[in-house]
VMD Tcl script that draws the C-alpha trace (Angstrom):
set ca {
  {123.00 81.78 6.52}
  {121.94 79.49 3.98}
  {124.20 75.85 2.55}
  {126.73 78.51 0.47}
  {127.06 80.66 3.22}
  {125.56 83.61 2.20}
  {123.07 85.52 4.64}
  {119.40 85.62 3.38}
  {116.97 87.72 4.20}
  {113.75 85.36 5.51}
  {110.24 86.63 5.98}
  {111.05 86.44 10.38}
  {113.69 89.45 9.03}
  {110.82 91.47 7.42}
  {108.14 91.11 10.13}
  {110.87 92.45 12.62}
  {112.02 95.24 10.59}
  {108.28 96.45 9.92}
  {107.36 95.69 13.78}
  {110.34 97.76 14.90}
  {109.66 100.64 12.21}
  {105.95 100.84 13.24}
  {106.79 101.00 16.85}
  {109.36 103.59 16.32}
  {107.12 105.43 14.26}
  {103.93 105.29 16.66}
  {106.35 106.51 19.58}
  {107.62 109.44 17.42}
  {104.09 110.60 15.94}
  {102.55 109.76 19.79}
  {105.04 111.89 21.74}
  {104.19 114.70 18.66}
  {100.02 114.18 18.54}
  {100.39 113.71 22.86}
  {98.08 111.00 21.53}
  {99.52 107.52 21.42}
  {96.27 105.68 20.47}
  {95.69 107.83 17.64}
  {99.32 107.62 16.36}
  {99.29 103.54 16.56}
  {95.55 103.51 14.46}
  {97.04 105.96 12.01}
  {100.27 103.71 11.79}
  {97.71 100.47 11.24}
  {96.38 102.32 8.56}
  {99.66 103.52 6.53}
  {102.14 101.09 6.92}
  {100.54 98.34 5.02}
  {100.40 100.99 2.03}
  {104.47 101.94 3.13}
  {105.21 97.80 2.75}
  {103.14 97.47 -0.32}
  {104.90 100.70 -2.01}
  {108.00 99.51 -1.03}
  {107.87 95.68 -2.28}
  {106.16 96.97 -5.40}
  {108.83 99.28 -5.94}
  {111.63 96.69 -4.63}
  {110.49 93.10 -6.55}
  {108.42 94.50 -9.56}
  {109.02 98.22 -10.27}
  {113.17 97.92 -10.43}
  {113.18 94.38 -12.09}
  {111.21 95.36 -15.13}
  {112.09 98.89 -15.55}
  {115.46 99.99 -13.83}
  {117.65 96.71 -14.83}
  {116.22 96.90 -17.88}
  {117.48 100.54 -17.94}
  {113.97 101.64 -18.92}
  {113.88 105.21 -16.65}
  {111.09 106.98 -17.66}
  {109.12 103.83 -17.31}
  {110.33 103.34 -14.15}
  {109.37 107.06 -12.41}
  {106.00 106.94 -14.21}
  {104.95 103.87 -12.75}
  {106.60 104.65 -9.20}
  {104.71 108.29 -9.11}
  {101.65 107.54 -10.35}
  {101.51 103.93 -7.95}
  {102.84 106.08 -4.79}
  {100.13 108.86 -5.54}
  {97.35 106.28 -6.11}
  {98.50 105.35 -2.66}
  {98.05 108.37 -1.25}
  {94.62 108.52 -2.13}
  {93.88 105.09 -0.78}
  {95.13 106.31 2.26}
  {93.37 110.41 2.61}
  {90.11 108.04 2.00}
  {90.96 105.19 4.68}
  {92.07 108.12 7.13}
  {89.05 110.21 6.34}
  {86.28 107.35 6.61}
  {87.67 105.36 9.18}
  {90.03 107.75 11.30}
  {89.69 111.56 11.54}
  {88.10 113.73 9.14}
  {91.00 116.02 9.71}
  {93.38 113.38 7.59}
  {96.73 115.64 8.21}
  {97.09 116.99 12.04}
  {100.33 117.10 11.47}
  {100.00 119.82 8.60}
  {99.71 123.57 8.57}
  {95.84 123.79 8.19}
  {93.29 121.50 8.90}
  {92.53 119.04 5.31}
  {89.25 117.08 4.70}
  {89.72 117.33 0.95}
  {92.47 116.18 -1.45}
  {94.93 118.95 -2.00}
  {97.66 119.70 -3.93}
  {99.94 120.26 -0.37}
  {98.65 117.38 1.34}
  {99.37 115.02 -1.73}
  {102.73 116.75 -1.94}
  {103.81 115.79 1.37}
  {102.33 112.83 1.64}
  {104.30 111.46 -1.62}
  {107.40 112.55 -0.62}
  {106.97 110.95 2.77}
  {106.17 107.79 0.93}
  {109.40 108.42 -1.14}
  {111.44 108.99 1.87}
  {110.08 105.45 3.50}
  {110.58 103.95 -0.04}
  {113.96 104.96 -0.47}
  {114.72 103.90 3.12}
  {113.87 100.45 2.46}
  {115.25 99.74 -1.13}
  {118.81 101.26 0.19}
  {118.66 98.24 2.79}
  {118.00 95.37 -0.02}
  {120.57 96.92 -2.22}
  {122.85 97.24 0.38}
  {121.87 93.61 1.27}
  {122.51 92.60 -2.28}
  {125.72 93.74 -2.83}
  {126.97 92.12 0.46}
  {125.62 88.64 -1.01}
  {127.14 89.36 -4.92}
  {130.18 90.30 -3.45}
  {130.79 87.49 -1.15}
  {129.63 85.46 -4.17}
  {132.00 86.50 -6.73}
  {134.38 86.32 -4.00}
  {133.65 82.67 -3.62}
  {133.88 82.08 -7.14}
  {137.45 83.51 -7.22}
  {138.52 81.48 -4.17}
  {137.06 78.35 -6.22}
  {138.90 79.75 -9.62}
  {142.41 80.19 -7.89}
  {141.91 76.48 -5.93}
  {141.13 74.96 -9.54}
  {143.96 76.39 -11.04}
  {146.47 76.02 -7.93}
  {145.25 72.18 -8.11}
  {145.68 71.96 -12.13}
  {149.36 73.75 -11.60}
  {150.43 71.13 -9.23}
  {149.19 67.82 -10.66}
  {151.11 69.27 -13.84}
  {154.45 67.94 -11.45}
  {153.54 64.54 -10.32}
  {153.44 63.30 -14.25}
  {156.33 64.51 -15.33}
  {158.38 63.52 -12.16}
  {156.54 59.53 -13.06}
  {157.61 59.95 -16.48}
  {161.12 60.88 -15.85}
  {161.69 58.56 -12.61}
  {159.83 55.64 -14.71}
  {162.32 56.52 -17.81}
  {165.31 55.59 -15.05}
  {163.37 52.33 -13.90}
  {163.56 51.26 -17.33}
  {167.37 52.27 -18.37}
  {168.16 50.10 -15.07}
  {165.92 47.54 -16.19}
  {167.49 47.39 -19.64}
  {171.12 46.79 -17.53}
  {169.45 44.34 -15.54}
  {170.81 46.58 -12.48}
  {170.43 44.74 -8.86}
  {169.19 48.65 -7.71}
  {166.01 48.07 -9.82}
  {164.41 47.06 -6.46}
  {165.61 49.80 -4.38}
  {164.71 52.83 -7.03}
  {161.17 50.86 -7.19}
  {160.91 51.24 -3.56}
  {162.05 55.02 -3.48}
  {159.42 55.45 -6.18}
  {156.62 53.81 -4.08}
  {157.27 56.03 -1.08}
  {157.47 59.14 -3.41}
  {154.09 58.18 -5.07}
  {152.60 57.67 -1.51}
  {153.49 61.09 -0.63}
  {152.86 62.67 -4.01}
  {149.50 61.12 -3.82}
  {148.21 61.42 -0.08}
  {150.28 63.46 1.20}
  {150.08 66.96 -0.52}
  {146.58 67.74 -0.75}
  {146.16 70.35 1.76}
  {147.73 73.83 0.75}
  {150.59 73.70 2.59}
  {153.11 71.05 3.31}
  {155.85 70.42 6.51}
  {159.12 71.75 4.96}
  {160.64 68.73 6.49}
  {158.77 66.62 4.58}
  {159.53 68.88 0.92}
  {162.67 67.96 2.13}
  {162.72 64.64 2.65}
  {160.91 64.56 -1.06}
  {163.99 66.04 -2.86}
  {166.77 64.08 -0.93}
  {164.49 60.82 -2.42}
  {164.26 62.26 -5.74}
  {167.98 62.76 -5.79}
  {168.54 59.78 -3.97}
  {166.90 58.17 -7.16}
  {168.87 60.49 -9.85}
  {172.36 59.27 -8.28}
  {171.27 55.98 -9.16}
  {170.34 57.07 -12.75}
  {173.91 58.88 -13.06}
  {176.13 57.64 -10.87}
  {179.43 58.93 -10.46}
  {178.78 61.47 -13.38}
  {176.34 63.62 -11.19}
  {177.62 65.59 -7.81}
  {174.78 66.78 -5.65}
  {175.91 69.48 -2.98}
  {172.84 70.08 -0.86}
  {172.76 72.51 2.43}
  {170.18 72.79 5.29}
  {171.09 75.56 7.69}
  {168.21 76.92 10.54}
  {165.21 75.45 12.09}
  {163.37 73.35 9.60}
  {160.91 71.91 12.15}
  {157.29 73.73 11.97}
  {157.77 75.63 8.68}
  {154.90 74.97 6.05}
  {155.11 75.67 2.09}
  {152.93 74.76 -0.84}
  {153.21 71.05 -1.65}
  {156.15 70.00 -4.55}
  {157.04 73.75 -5.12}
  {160.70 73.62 -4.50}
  {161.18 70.24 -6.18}
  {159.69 71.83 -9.66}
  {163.03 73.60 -8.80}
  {165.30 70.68 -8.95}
  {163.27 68.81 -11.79}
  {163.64 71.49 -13.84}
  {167.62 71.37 -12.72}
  {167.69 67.57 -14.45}
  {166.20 68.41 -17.13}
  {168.14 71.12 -18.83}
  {171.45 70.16 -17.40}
  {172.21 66.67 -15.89}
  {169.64 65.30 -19.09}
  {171.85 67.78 -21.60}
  {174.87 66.80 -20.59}
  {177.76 64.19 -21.37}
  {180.27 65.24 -19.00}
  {179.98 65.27 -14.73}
  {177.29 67.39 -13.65}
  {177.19 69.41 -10.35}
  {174.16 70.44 -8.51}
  {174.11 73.01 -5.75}
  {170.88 73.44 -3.27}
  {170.78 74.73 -0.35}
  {168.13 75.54 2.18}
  {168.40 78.72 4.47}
  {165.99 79.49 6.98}
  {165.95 83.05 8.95}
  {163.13 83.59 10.78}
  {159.47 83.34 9.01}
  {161.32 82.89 5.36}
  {163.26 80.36 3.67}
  {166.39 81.09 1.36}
  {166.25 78.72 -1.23}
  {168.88 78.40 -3.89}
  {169.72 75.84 -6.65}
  {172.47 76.15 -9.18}
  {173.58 74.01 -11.83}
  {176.06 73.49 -14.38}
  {174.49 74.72 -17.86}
  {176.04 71.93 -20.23}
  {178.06 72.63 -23.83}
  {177.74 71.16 -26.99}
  {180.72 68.39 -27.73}
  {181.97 69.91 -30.89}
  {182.11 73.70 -30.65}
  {181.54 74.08 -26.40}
  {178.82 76.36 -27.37}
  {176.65 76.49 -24.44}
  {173.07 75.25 -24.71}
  {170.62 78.27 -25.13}
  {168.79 77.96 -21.77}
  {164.83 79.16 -21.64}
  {164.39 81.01 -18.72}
  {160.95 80.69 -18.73}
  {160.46 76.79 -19.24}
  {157.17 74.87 -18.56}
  {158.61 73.96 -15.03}
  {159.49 77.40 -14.12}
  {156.30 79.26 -15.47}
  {154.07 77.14 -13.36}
  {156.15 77.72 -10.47}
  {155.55 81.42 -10.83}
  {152.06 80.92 -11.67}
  {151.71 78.59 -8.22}
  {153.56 81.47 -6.53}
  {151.46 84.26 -7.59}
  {148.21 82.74 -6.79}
  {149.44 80.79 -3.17}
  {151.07 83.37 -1.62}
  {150.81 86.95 -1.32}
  {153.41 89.83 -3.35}
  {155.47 90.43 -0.19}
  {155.88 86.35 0.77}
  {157.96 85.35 -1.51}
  {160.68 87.14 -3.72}
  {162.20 85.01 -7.24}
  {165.02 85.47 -8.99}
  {166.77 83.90 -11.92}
  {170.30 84.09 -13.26}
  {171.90 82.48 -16.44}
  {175.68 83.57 -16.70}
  {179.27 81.78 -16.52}
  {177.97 78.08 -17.24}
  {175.58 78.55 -14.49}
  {172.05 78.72 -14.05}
  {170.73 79.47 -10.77}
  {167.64 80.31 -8.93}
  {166.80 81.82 -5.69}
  {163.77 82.37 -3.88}
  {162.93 84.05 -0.66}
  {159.61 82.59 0.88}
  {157.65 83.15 3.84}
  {156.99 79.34 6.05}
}
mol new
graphics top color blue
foreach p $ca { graphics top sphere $p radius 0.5 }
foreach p [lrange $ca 0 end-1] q [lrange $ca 1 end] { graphics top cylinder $p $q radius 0.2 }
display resetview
């Protein structure tokens, strides 16, 4: 396995898969001749033309003509190199081996004929096929744990894009409240500074890995809202619920506080009047209920509600995050706009 971790074929894996083939093939052709000496000298003398057919065919013969989609080329040059071959090897087998050059064949041969040239090339085929099904086989493996790779990498770049498109806007926003206190010359200024500090510690260092301690999600929004009561005051009512066992659930990093953002910033920022703000948290087992609902504000003059976009920035790349972290049947979304209200739920597995 090479630095990517994809398995590679060295030249220690050809030299065993040739010395295992020969010695399978000089027990088969022994135990048939009853002759195991001549059976390993024949083998010496046609397996290097088997390896050279079969790399020819493999690393020159497919790369130029088959890729290339050039056919005809390609089964010209294959049948004319394979029956070259076969007359290399009638003349090594002759001269150097038995003037009978095909004891396994019907009739005895010391000449080329059209039979023995027959046979021969499709045995050459056979052993060519043979090997070329094993490197394409072997190739596919490695393209497909590539491009598998690749999409791993693809979905981690775009899960990591997805969530650093929270931590500015929750800066902006909490940085717009530093400043309205500021203005006032509010004695809080410290303390929201300080709430800031430990949310930008855990924003920052904390959230990296893919998923996060529930608790500590948690623990996020209560400081978040800890730092919008201080923005509002007594205009904003937060109503927030934890029922089950919280303690070793895990979910993706700042998901369920895209949820509450996005509850700020087309109500409690839209609106003039006291603002309510429901959340609660509902663990059963391997899933979390989560639920959020908040007041959807009216205009001054004519009560008109605001038109509310259910598919806002915040919300999209929530369902984007969603879709790519965590499989269909983890998590189940739902969104409601009706009677002032606008809630969401989601069902999620931690």
């Amino acid at each position: 396995m090479n630095s990517r971790g994809f398995y590679t074929i060295t030249l220690k894996h050809h030299i065993v898969f040739w010395t295992i083939y020969f010695l399978i093939n000089t027990f088969r052709w022994g135990r048939y001749f009853d002759d195991f000496l001549y059976s390993f000298q024949s083998g010496l003398l046609g397996f290097p033309i088997h390896i050279f057919l079969c790399y020819l065919n493999i690393y020159v013969l497919m790369p130029r003509f088959i890729f290339k989609k050039k056919y005809s080329l390609f089964i010209l040059f294959l049948l004319s190199s394979i029956f070259m071959m076969v007359v290399v090897k009638f003349n090594l087998t002759y001269y150097l081996l038995n003037s009978n050059v095909w004891p396994e064949g019907p009739e005895i041969v010391n000449t080329l004929t059209a039979n023995y040239v027959m046979d021969m090339m499709i045995g050459e085929l056979y052993v060519i096929t043979f090997v070329t099904a094993i490197k394409i086989t072997s190739d596919w493996i490695k393209e497909n744990k590539r491009s598998s790779d690749l999409e791993k990498a693809q979905l981690e770049t775009q899960l990591l894009f997805l969530r650093s498109q929270v931590s500015p806007h929750f800066f902006f926003n909490t940085l717009n409240n530093i400043y309205s206190l500021s203005l006032e010359g509010s004695k809080r200024t410290p303390k929201v500074i300080l709430k800031l500090s430990e949310l930008m510690r855990y924003l920052i260092y904390d959230t990296k890995n893919k998923r996060q301690d529930l608790k500590n999600e948690i623990i996020c929004i209560q400081n978040y809202l800890e730092l919008e009561k201080i923005r509002y005051s007594d205009n904003l009512e937060i109503n927030m619920n934890i029922i089950g066992q919280i303690e070793g659930k895990v979910i993706a990093p700042i998901l369920l506080l895209s949820f509450v953002e996005n509850a700020f910033k087309h109500g409690a920022n839209k609106s003039i009047d006291k603002i309510k703000i429901d959340i609660d948290f509902n663990v059963k087992g391997d899933f979390l209920n989560f639920k959020i609902v908040n007041q959807i504000p009216v205009r001054p003059k004519n009560k008109q509600i605001f038109k509310r976009n259910q598919g806002g920035i915040g919300l999209s790349n929530v369902k984007k995050r969603l879709k790519l972290g965590y499989k269909k049947d983890d998590y189940k979304m739902s969104i409601n706009s009706s009677n002032n209200l606008f809630t969401v739920k989601l069902k999620i597995k931690v």
